[in-house]
PDB file of N, CA, C and O in Angstrom:
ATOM      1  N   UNK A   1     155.839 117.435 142.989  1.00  0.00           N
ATOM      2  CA  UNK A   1     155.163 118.683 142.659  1.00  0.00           C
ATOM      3  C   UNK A   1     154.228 119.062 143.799  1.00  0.00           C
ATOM      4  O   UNK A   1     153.575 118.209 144.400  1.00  0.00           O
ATOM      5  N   UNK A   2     154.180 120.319 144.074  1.00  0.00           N
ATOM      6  CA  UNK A   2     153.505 120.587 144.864  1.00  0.00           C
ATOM      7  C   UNK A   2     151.435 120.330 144.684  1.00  0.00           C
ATOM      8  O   UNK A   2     150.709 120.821 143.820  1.00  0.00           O
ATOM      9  N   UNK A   3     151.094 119.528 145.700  1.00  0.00           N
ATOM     10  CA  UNK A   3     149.705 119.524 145.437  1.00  0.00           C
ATOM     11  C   UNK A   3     148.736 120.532 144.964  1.00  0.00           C
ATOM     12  O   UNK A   3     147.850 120.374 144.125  1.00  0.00           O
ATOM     13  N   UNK A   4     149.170 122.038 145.913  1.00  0.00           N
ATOM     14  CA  UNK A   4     148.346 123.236 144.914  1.00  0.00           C
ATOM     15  C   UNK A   4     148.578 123.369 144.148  1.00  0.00           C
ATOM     16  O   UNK A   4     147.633 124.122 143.911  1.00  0.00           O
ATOM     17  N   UNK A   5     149.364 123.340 142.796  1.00  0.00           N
ATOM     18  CA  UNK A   5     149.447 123.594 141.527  1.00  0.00           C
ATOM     19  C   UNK A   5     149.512 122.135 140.281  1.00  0.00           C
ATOM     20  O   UNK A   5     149.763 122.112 139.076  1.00  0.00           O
ATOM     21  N   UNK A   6     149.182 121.124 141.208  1.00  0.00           N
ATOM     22  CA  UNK A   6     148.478 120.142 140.242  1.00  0.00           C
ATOM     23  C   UNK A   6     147.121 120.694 139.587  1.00  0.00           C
ATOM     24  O   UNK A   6     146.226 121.404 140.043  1.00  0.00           O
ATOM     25  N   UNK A   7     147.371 119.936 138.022  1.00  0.00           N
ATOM     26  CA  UNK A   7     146.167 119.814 137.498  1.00  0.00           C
ATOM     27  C   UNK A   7     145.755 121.391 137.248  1.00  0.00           C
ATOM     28  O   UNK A   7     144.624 121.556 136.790  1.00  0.00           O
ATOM     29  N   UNK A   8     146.610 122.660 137.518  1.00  0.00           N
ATOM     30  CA  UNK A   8     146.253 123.862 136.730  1.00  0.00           C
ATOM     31  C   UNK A   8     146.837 124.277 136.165  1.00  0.00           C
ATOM     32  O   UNK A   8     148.039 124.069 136.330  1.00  0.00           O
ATOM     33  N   UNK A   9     146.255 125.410 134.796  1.00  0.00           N
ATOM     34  CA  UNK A   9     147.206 125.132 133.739  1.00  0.00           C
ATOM     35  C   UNK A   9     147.653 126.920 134.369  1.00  0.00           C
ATOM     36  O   UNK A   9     147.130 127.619 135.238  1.00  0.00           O
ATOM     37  N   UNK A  10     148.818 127.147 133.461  1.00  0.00           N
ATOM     38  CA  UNK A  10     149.925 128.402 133.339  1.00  0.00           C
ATOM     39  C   UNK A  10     148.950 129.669 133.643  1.00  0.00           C
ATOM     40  O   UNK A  10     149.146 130.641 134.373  1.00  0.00           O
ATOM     41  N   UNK A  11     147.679 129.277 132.722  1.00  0.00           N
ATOM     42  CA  UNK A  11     147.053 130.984 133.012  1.00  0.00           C
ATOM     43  C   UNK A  11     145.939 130.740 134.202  1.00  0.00           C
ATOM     44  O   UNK A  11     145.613 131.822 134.692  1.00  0.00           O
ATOM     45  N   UNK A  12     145.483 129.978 134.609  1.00  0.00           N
ATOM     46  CA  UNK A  12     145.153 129.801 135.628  1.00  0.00           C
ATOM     47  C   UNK A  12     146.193 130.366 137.593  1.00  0.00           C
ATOM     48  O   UNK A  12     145.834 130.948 138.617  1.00  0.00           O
ATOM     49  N   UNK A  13     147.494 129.725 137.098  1.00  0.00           N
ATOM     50  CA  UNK A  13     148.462 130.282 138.001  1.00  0.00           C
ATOM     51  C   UNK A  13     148.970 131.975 138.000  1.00  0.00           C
ATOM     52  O   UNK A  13     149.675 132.595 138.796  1.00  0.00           O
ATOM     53  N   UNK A  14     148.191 132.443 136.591  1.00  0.00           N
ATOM     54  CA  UNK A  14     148.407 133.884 136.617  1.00  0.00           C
ATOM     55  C   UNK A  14     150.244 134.189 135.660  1.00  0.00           C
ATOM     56  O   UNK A  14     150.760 135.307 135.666  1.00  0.00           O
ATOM     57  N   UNK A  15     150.951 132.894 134.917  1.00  0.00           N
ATOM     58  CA  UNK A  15     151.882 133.294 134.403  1.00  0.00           C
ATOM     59  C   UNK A  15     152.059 133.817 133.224  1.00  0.00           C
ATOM     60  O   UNK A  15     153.127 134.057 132.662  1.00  0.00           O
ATOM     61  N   UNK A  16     150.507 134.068 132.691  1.00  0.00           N
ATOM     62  CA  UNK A  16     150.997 134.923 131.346  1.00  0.00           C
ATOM     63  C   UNK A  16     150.385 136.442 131.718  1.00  0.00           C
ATOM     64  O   UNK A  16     150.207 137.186 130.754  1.00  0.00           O
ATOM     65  N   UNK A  17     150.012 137.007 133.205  1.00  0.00           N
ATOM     66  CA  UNK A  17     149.848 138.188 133.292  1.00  0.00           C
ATOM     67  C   UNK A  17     151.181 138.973 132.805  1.00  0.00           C
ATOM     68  O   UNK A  17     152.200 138.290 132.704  1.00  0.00           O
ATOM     69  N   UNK A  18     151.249 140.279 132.514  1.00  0.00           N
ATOM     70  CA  UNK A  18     152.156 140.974 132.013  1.00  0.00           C
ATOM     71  C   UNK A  18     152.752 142.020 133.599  1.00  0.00           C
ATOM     72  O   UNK A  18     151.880 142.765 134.044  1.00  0.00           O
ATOM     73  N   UNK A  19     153.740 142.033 134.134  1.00  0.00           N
ATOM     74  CA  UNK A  19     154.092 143.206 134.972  1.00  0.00           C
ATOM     75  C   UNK A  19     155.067 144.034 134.340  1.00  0.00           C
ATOM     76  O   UNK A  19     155.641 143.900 133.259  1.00  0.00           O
ATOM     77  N   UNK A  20     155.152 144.983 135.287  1.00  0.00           N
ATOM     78  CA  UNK A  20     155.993 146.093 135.042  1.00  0.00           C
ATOM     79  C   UNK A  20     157.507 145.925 135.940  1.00  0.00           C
ATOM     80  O   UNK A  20     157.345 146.004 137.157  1.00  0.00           O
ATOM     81  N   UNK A  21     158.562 145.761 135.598  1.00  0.00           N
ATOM     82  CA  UNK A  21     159.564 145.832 136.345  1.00  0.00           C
ATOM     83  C   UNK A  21     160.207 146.995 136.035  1.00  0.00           C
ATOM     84  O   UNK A  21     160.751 147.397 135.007  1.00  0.00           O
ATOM     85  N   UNK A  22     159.936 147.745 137.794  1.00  0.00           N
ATOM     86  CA  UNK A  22     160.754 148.869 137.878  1.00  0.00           C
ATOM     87  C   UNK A  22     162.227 149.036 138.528  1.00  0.00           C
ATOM     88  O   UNK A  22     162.184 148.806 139.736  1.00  0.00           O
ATOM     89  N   UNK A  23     163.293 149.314 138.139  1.00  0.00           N
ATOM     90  CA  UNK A  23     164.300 149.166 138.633  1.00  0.00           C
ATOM     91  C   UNK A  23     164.500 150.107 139.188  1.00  0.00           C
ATOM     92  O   UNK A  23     163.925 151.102 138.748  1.00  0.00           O
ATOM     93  N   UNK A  24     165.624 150.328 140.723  1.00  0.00           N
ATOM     94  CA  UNK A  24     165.840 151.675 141.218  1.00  0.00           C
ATOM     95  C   UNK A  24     164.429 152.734 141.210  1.00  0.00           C
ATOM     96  O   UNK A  24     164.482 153.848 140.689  1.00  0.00           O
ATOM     97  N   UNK A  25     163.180 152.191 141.874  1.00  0.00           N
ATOM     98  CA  UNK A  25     162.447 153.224 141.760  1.00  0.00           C
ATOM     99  C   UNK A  25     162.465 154.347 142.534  1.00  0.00           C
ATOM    100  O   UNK A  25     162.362 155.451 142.000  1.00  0.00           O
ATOM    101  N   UNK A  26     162.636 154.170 144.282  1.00  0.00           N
ATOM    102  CA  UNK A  26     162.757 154.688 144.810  1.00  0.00           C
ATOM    103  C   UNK A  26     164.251 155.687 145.298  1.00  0.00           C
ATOM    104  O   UNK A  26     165.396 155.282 145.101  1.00  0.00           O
ATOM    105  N   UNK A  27     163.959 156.855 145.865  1.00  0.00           N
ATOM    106  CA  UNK A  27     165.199 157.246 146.243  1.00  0.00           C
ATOM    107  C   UNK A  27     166.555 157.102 146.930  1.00  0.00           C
ATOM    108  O   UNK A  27     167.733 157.420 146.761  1.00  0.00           O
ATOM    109  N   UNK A  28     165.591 156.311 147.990  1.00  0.00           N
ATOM    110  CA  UNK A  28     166.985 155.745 148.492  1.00  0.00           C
ATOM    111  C   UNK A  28     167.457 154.421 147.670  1.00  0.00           C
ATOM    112  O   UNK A  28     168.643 154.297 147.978  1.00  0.00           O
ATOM    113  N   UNK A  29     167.193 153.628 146.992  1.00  0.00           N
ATOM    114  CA  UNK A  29     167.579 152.805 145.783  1.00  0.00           C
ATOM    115  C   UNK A  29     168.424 153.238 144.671  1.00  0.00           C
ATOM    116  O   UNK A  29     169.228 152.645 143.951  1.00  0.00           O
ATOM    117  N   UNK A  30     167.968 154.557 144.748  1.00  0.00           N
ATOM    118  CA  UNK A  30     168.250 155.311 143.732  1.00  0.00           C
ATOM    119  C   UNK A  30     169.716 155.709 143.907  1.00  0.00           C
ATOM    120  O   UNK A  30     170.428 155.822 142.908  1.00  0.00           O
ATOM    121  N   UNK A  31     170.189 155.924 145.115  1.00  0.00           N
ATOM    122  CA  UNK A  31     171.139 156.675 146.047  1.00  0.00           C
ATOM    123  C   UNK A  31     172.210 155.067 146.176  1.00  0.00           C
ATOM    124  O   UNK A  31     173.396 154.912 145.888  1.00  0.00           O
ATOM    125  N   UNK A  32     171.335 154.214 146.645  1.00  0.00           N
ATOM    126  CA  UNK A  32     171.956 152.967 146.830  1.00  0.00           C
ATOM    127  C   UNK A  32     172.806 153.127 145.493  1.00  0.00           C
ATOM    128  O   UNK A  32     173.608 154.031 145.256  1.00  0.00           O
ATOM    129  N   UNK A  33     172.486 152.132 144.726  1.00  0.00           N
ATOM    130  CA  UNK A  33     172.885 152.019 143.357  1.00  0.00           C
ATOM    131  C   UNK A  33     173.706 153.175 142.609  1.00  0.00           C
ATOM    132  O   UNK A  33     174.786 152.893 142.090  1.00  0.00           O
ATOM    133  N   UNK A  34     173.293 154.222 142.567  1.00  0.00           N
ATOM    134  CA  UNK A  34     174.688 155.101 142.109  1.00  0.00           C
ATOM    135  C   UNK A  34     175.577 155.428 143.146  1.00  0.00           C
ATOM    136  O   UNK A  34     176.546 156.132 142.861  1.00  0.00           O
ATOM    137  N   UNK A  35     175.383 154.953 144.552  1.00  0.00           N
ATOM    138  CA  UNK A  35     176.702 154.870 145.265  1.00  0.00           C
ATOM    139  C   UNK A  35     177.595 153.703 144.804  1.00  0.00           C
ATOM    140  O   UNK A  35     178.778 154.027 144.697  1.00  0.00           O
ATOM    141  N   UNK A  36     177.264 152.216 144.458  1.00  0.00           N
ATOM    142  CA  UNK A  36     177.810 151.543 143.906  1.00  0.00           C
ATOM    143  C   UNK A  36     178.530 151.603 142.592  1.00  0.00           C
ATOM    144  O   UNK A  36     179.675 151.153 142.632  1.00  0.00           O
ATOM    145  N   UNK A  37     178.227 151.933 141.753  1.00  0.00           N
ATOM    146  CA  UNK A  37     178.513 152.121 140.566  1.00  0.00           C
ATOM    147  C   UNK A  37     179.836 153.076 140.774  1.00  0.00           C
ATOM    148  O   UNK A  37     180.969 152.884 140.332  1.00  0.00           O
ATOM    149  N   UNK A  38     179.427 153.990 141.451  1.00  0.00           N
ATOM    150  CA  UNK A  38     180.289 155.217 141.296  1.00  0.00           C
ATOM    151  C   UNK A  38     181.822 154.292 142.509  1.00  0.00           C
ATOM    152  O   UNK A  38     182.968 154.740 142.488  1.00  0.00           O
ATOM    153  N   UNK A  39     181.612 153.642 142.975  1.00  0.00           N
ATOM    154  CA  UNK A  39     182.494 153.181 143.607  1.00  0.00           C
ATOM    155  C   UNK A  39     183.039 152.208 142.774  1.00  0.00           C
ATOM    156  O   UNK A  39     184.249 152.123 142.566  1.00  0.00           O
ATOM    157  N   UNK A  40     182.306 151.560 142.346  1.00  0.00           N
ATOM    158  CA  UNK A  40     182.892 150.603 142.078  1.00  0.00           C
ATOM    159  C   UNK A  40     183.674 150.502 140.262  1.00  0.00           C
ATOM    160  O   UNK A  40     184.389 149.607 139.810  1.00  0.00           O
ATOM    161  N   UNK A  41     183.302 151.467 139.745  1.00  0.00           N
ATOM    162  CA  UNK A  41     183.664 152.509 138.568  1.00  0.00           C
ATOM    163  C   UNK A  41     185.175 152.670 138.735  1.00  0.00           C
ATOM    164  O   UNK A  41     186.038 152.241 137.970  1.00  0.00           O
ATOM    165  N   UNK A  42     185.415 153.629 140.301  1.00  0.00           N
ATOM    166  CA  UNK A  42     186.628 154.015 140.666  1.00  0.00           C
ATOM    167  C   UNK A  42     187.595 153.031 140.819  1.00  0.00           C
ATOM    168  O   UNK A  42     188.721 153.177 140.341  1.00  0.00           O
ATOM    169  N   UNK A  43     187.282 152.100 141.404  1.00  0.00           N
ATOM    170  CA  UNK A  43     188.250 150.825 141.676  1.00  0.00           C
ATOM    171  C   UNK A  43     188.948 150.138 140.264  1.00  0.00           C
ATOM    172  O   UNK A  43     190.120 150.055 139.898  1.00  0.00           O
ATOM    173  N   UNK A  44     187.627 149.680 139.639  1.00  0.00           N
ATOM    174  CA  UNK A  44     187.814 149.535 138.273  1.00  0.00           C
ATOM    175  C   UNK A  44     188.803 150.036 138.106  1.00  0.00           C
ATOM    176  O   UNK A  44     189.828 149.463 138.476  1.00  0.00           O
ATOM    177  N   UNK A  45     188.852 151.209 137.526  1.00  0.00           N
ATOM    178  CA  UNK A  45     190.004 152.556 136.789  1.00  0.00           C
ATOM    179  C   UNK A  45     191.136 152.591 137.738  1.00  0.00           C
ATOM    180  O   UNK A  45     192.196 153.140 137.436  1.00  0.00           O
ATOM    181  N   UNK A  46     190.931 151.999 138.913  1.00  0.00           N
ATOM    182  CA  UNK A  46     192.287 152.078 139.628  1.00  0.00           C
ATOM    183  C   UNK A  46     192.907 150.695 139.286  1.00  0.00           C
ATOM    184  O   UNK A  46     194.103 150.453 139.452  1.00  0.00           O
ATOM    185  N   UNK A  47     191.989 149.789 138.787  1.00  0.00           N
ATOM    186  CA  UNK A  47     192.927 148.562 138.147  1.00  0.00           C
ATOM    187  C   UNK A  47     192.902 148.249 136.742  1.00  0.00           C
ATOM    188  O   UNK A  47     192.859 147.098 136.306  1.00  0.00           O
ATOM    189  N   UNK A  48     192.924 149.093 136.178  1.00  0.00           N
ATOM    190  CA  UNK A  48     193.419 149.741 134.621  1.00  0.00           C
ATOM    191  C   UNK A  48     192.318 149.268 133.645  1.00  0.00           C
ATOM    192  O   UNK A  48     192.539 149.285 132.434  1.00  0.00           O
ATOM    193  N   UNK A  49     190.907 148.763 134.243  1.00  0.00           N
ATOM    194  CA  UNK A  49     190.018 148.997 133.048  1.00  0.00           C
ATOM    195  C   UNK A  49     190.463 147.333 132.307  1.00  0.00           C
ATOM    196  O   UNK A  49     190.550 147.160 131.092  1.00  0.00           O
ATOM    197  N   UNK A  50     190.753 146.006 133.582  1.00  0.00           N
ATOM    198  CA  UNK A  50     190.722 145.078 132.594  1.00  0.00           C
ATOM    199  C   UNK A  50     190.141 144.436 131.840  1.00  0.00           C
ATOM    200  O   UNK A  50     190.799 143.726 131.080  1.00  0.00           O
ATOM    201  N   UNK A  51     188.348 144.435 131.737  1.00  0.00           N
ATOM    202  CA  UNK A  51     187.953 144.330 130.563  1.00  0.00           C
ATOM    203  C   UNK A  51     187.252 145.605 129.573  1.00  0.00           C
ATOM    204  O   UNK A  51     186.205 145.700 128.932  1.00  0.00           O
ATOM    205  N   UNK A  52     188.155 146.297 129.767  1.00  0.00           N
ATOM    206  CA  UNK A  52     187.696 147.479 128.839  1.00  0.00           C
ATOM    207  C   UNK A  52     186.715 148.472 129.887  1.00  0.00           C
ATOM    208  O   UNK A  52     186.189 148.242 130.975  1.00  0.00           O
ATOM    209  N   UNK A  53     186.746 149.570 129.074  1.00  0.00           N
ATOM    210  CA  UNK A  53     185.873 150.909 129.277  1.00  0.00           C
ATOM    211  C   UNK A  53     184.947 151.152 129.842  1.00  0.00           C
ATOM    212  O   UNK A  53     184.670 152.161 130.490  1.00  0.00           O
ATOM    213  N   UNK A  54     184.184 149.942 129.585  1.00  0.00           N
ATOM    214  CA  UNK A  54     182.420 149.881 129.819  1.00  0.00           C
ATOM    215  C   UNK A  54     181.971 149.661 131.238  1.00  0.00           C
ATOM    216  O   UNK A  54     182.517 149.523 132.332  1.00  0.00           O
ATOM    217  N   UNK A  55     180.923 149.682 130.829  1.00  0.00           N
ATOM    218  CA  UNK A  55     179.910 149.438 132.284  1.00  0.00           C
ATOM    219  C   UNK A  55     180.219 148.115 132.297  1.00  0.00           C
ATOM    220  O   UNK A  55     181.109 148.013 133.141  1.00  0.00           O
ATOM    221  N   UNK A  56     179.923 146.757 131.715  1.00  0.00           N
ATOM    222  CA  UNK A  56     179.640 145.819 131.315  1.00  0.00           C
ATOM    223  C   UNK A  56     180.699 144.864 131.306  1.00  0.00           C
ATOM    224  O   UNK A  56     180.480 143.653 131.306  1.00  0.00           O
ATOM    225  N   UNK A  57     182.434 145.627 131.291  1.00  0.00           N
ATOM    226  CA  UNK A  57     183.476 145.217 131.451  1.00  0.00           C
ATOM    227  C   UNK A  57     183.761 145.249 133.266  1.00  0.00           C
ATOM    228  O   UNK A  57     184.642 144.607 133.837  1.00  0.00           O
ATOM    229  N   UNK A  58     182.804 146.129 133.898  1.00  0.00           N
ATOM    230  CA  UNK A  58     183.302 146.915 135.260  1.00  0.00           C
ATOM    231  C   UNK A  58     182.469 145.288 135.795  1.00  0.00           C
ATOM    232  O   UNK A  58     182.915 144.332 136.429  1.00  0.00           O
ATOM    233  N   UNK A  59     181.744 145.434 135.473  1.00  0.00           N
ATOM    234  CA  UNK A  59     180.588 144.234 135.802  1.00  0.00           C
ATOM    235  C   UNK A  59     180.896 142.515 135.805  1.00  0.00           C
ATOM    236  O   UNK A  59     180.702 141.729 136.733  1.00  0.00           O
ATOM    237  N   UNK A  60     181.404 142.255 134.528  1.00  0.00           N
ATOM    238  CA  UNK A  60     182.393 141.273 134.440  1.00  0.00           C
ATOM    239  C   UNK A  60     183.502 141.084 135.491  1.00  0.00           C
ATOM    240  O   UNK A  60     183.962 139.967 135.730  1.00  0.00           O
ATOM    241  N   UNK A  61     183.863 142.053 136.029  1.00  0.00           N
ATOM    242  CA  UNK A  61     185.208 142.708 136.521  1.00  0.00           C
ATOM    243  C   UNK A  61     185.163 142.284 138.531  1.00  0.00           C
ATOM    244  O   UNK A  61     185.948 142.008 139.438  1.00  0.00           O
ATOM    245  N   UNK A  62     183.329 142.536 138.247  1.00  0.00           N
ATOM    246  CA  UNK A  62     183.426 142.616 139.790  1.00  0.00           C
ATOM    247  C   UNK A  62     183.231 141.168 140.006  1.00  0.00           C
ATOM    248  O   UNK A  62     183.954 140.376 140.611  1.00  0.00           O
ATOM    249  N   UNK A  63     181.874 140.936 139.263  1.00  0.00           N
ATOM    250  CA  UNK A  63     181.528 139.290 139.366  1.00  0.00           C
ATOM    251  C   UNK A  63     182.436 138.513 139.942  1.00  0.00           C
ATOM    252  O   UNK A  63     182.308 138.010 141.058  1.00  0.00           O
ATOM    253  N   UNK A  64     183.701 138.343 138.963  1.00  0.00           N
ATOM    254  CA  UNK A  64     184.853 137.728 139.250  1.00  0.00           C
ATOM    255  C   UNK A  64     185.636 137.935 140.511  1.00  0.00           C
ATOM    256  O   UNK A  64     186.439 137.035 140.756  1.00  0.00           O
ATOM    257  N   UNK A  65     185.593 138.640 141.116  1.00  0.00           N
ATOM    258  CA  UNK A  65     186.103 138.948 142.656  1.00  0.00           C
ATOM    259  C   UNK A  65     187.194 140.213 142.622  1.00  0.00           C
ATOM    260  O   UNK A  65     188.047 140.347 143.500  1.00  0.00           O
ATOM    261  N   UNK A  66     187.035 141.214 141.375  1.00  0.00           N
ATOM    262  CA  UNK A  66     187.920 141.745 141.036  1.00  0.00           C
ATOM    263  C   UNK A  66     189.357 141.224 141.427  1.00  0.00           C
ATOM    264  O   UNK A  66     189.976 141.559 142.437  1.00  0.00           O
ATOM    265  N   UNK A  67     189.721 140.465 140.584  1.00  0.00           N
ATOM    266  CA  UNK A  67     191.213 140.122 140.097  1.00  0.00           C
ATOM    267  C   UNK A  67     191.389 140.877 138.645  1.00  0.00           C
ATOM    268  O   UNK A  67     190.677 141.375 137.774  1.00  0.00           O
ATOM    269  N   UNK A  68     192.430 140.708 138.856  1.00  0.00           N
ATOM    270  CA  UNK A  68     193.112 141.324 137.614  1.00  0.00           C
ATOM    271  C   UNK A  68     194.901 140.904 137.378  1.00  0.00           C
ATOM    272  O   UNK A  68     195.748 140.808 138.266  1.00  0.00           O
ATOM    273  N   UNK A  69     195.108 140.685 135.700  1.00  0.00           N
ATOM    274  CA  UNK A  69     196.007 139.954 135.828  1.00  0.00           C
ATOM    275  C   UNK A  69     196.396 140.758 134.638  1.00  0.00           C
ATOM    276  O   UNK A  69     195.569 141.395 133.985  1.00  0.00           O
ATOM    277  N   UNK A  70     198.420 140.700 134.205  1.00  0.00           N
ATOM    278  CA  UNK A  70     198.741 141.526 132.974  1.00  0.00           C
ATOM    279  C   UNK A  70     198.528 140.546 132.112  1.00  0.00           C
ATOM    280  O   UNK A  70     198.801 139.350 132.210  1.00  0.00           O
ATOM    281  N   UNK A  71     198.007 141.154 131.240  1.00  0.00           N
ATOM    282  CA  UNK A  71     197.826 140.376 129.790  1.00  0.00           C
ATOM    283  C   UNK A  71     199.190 140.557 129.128  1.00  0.00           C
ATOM    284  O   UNK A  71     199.401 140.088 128.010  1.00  0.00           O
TER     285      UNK A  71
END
């Protein structure tokens, strides 16, 4: 363990402060990220949507290295 954080406890280290996580705040982030999507949306649909419709299927979809196989 590291010597600076011997012997202090959680709120001392500041881990029960509360933040704000902003996603895509900025514009060019903003630009980033729906360039992806929108690309990667298309590809999807060009390989027939193998886990379904969704965002969440596209996502699954890429993770995996986009393969795709007939069921």
């Amino acid at each position: 363990m590291n010597p600076l954080y011997q012997n202090k406890s959680m709120k001392e280290l500041n881990y029960d402060r509360k933040t704000e996580t902003r996603r895509a705040n900025t514009p060019s982030m903003r630009k980033i990220v729906s360039g992806f999507c929108r690309t990667a949306m298309d590809d999807y649909r060009q390989a027939g949507y193998p886990f379904g419709k969704t965002m969440e299927g596209m996502l699954v979809w890429f993770e995996y290295g986009q393969f795709t196989t007939d069921n």
